[in-house]
C-alpha positions in Angstrom: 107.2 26.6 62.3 108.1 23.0 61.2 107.1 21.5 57.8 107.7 18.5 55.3 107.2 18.1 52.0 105.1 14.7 51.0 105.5 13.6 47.4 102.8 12.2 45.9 102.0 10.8 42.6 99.6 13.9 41.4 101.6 16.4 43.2 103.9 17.2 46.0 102.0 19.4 48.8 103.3 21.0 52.4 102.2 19.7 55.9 102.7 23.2 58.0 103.0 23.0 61.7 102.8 26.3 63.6 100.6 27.7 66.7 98.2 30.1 65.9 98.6 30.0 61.6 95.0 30.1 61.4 95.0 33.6 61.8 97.2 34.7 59.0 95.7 31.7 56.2 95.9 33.9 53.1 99.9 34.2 53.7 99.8 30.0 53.0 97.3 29.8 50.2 98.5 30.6 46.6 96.6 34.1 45.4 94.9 32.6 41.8 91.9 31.6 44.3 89.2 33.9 44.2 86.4 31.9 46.1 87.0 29.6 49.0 84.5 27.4 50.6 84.9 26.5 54.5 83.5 23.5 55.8 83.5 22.5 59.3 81.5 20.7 61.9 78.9 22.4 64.2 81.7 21.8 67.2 84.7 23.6 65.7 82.9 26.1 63.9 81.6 27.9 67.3 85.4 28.1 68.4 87.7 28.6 65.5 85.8 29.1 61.9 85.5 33.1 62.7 89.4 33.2 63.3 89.8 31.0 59.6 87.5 33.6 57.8 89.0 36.2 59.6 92.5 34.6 58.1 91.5 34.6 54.6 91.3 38.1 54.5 88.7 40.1 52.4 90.4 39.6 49.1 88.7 36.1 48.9 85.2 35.4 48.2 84.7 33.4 51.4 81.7 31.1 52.1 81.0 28.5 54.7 79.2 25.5 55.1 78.6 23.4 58.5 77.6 19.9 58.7 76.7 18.1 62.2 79.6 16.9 64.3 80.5 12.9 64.5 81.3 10.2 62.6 77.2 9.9 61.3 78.3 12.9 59.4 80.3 10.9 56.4 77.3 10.0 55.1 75.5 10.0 51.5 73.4 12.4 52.8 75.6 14.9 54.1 77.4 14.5 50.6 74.8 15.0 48.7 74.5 18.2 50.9 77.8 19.4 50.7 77.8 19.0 47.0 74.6 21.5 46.9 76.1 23.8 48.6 79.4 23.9 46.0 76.7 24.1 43.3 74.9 26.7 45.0 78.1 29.1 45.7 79.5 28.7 42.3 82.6 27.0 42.8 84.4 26.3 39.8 87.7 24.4 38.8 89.8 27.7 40.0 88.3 27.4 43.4 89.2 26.0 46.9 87.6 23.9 49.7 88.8 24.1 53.0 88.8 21.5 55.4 88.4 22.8 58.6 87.5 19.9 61.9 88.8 16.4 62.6 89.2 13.3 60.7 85.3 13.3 60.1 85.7 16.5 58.0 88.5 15.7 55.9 87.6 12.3 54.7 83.9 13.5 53.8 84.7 17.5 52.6 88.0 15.7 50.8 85.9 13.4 49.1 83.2 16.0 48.2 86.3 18.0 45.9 87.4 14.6 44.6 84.1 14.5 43.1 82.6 17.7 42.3 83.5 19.1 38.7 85.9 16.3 38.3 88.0 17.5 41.3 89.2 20.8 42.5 91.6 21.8 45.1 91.5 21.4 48.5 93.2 22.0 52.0 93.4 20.1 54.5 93.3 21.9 57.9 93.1 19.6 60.8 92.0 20.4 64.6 92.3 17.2 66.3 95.1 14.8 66.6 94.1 12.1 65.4 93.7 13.6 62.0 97.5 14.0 62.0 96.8 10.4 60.2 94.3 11.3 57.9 95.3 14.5 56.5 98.1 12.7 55.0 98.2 10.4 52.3 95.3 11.4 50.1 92.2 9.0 51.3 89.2 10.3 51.3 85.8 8.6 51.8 82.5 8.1 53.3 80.8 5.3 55.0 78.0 2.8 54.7 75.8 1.0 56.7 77.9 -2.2 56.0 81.1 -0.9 57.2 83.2 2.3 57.1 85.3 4.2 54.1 83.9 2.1 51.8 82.8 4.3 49.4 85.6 6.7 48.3 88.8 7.7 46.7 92.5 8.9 46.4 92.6 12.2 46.5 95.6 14.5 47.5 95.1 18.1 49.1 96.9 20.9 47.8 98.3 21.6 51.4 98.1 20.9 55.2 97.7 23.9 57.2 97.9 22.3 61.1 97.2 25.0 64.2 98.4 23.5 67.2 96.3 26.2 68.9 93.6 23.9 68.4 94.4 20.9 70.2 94.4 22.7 73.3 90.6 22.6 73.0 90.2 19.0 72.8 88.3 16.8 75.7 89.7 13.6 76.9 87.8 11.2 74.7 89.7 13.3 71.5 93.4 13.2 73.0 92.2 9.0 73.6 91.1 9.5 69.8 94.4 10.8 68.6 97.0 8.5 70.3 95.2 5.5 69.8 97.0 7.0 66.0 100.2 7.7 67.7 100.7 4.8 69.2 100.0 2.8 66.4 103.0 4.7 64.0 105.1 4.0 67.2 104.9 0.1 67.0 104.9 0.7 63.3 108.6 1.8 63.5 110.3 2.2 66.9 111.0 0.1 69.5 111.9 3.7 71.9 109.6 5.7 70.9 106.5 3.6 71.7 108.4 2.4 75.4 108.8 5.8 75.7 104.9 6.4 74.7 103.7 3.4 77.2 105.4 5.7 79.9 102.8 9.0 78.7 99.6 9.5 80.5 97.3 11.7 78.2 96.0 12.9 81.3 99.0 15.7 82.0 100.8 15.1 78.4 102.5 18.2 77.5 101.6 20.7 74.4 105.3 20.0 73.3 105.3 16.1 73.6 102.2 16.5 71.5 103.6 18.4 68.3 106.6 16.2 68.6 104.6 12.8 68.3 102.5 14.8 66.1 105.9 15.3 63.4 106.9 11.6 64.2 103.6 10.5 63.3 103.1 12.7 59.8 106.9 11.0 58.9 105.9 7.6 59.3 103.1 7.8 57.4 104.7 10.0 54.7 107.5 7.1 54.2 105.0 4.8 53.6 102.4 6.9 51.4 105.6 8.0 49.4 106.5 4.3 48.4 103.1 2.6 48.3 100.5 5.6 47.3 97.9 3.6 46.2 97.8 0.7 49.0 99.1 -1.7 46.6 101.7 -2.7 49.2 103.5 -2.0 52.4 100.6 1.2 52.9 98.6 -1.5 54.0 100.5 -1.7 56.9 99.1 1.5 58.2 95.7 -0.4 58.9 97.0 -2.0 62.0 94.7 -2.2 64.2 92.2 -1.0 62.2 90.3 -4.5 60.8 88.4 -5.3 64.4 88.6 -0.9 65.1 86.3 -0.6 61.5 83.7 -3.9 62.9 83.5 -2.4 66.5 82.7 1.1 64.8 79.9 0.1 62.2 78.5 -2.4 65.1 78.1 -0.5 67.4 76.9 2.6 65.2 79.0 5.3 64.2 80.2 8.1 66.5 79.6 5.2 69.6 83.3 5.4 70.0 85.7 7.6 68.6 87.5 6.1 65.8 91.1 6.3 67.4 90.0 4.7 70.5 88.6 1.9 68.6 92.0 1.9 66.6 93.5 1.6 70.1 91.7 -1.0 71.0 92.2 -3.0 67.8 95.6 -2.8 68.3 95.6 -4.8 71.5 93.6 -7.4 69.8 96.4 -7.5 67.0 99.6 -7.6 69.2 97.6 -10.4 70.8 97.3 -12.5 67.2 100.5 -11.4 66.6 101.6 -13.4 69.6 99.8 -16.4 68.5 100.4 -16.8 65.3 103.9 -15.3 64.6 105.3 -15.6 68.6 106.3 -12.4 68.6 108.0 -11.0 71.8 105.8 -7.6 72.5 104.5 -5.7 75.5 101.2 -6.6 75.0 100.5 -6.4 79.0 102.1 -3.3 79.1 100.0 -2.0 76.1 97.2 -3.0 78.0 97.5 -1.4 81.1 98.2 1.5 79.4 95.3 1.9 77.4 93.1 0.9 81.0 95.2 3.8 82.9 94.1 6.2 80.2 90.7 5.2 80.4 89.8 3.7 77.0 86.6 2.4 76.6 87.3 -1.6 76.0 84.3 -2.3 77.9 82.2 -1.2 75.2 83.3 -5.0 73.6 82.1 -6.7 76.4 78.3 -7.5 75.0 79.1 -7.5 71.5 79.0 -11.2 69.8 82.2 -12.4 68.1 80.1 -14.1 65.4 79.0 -10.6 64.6 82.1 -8.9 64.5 83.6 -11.3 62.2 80.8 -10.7 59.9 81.5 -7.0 59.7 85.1 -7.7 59.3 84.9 -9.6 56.5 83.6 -6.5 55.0 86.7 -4.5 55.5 88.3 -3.5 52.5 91.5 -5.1 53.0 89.0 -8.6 53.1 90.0 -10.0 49.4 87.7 -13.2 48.3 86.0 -13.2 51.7 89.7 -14.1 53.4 91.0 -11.6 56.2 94.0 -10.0 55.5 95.7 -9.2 58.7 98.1 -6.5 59.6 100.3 -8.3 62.5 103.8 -7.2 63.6 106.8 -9.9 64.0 108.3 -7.1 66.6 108.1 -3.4 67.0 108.8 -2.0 63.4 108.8 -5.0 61.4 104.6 -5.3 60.1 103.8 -7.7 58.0 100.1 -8.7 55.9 98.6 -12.2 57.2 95.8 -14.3 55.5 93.8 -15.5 58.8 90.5 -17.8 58.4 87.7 -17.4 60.0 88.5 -20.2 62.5 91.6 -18.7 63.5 89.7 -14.9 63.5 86.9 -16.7 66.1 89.2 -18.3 68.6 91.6 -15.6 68.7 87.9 -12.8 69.6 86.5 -14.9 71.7 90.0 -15.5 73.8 90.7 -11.6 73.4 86.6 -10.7 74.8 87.3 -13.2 77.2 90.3 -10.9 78.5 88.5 -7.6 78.0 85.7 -8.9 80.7 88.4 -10.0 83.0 91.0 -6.7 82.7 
């Protein structure tokens, strides 16, 4: 089993990393619960949620709730649901939700207990990899037609119970989804690890290389989180890639493209800026040709119009009095926050669209 402890301003809480934990739950969850509500997705609930019930054993008043799988599902209305069916189980203030799915299920069932009576506890209990990003760190939110997360809060779980079991399950488009994440924390903070990641084809990566980017990635983000909680600062820099990912995703309609391929290719499009306006030395060819060889879906940007995009960027919460705030890298570990206007944001799309249609 491997663990770390994140400190956070409300609390300090576990990450747990162990195959096949899901089985034996009520040995991680303190015993002053008496009622727990599951929620899942209609996906991961015909595979694991028997096993999780099965794992809270029969001392708990266990009930479970199942919303539609996709990104579509962090929605008002699936809130609004969700909070019906706390209200309609009884949960109270000594009660527990549990966060069973991807990064779908913890943002939206996170931000249902940040909300409900005030806030009660929660678990986060991720089955994908790419929520090895959002599990951590205490965001939790639900979209909006004009652009994504913008309606939420900070809101820490009491724990983070991960099965690696899990993520043997995934398809291709989810392993895509979860190291478009991985990748990202690797230019983030070391030059080896992410050469050593450009090397990796997801087709054939190993269950061990997995839950060892998986631990790298939970420690990068838990330095950051642990010195900037509140995105105040440097925890900005965790949105790399993620300005043009967040336009691409509410353009083309969420659950279009998975959110971490869209980080992934958002990523490309800032190590290009990044080369323009700092002249930073980075393997942005290599980069590229990796995410081609593992079959990201960059042609999906070929129709959109840049005009467009920049309009739904400027909607990003990291936008402050309509300027772009850009997360850019001077090299490989060394981020930094740069005001771009919309100019600068228009020439660099239309050069990087331009390179999409030729690669």
């Amino acid at each position: 089993m491997s663990s770390l402890t994140i400190h956070a301003s409300s609390h300090d809480y576990e990450v747990i990393i162990e195959e096949g934990i899901r089985h034996e739950l009520l040995n991680y969850i303190a015993s002053d619960y008496r009622k727990v509500l599951v929620i899942t997705d209609d996906k991961v609930s015909n595979i694991y949620l028997d096993d999780v019930v099965r794992g809270l054993g029969k001392e708990l008043d266990v009930h479970t709730s199942i919303v539609p799988s996709g990104e579509s599902s962090k929605s008002m209305r699936q809130y609004e649901r969700l909070l019906d069916a706390c209200v309609e189980v009884q949960l109270d203030r000594h009660s527990l939700i549990l966060a069973l799915g991807g990064g779908m299920i913890g943002d939206l069932v996170g931000f249902v207990a940040s909300t409900y009576l005030r806030g009660i506890d929660f678990i986060q209990m991720p089955t994908t990899i790419l929520a090895h990003d959002s599990s951590v760190g205490g965001k939790v939110a639900i979209n909006h037609l004009k652009g994504k997360n913008l309606i939420g809060s900070f809101y820490n779980p009491v724990k983070v119970i991960y099965d690696t079991e899990t993520l043997f399950t995934l398809p291709a488009e989810e392993i895509r989804s979860g190291y478009g994440e991985v990748i990202k924390h690797a230019f983030l903070s070391s030059e080896e690890w992410c050469s050593n990641l450009l090397q990796v084809s997801l087709d054939n990566i190993s269950s061990e290389q997995i839950k060892d980017d998986l631990m790298k990635g939970i420690k990068v983000k838990a330095g950051i989180v642990e010195s900037d909680e509140r995105e105040k600062g440097i925890r900005r820099y965790l949105n790399l890639g993620h300005t043009l990912a967040h336009a691409v995703e509410s353009e083309l309609g969420y659950g279009k493209i998975t959110h971490g391929e869209a980080v992934g290719i958002g990523l490309w499009f800032a190590l290009r800026v990044s080369q323009r306006k700092l002249d930073a030395s980075l393997p942005v060819d290599r980069y590229r040709d990796w995410l081609k060889s593992n079959h990201y879906p960059f042609d999906i940007l070929k129709d959109l119009e840049v005009d467009t995009l920049l309009k739904r960027m400027k909607w990003d919460k990291k936008t402050v009095h309509q300027k772009i705030n850009y997360v850019l890298l001077n090299q490989i570990g060394t981020p930094c926050v740069v005001e771009l206007s919309d100019q600068e944001i228009q020439t660099d799309l239309n050069l990087f669209i331009k390179e999409v249609r030729a690669t």
